[in-house]
C-alpha positions in Angstrom: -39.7 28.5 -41.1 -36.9 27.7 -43.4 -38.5 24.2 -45.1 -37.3 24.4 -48.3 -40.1 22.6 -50.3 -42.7 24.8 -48.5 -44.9 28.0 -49.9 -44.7 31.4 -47.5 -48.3 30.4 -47.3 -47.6 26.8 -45.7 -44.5 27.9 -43.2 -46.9 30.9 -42.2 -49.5 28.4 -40.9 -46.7 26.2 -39.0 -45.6 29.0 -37.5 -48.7 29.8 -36.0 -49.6 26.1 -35.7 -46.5 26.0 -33.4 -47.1 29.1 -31.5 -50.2 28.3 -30.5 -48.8 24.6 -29.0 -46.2 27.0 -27.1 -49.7 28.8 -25.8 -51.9 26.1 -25.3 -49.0 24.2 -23.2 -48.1 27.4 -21.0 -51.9 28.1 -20.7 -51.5 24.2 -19.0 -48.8 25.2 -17.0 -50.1 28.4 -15.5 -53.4 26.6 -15.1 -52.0 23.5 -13.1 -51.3 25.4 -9.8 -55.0 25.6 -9.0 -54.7 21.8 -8.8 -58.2 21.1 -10.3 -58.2 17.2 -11.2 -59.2 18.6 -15.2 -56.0 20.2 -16.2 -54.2 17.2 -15.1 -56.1 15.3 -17.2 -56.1 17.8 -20.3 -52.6 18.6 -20.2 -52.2 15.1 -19.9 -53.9 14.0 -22.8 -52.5 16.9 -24.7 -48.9 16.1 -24.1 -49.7 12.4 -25.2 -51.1 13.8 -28.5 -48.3 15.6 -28.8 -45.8 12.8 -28.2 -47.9 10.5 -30.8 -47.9 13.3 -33.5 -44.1 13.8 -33.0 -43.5 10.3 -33.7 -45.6 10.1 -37.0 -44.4 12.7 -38.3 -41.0 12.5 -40.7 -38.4 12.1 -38.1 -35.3 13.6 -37.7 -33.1 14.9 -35.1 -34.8 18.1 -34.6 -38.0 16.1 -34.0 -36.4 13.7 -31.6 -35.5 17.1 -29.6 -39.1 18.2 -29.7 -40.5 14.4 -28.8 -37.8 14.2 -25.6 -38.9 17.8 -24.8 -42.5 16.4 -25.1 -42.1 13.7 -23.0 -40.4 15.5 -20.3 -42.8 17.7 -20.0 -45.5 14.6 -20.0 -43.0 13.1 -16.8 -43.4 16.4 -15.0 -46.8 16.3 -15.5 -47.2 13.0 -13.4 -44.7 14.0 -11.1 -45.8 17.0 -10.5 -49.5 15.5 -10.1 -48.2 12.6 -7.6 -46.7 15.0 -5.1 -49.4 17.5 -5.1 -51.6 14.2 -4.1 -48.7 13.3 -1.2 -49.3 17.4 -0.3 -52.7 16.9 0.3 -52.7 13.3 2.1 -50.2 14.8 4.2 -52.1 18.0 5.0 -55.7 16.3 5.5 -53.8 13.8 8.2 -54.0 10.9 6.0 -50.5 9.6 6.2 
């Protein structure tokens, strides 16, 4: 919000480009406990885009905050995804 070199017009729509990642990422996160294979796979690829676009972008400390924060979230993701597999082995008798 406070880029210096920016119009009101441009910091307006990075603001809302950035609330709406905040909403599309806890839209994934609320979605995920249904455990469909899909929202793996979107928020998955999402969180990579994310991660890629953090990293082409100019970089500074504040984005390598945002790209750890990114790829945490993409390493939950997996894990998260590997143990609700192990869940449902274990509960179908399979291991």
């Amino acid at each position: 919000m406070r880029a210096v070199t920016s119009t009101s017009d441009l910091r307006l729509i990075l603001s809302v480009l950035m609330i709406t990642n905040a909403a599309v990422m806890i839209w994934f996160g609320v979605m995920i406990v249904t455990g469909r294979n899909w929202v793996f796979f979107l928020a998955i690829l999402y969180m990579a885009l994310n991660v890629v676009l953090s990293i082409t972008d100019q970089f500074g400390w504040i984005d390598a905050l945002i790209l750890l924060l990114n790829l945490c979230v993409l390493g939950m993701l997996f894990i998260t995804r590997h143990r609700m597999n192990q869940a449902a082995r274990t509960s179908s008798g399979e291991l």
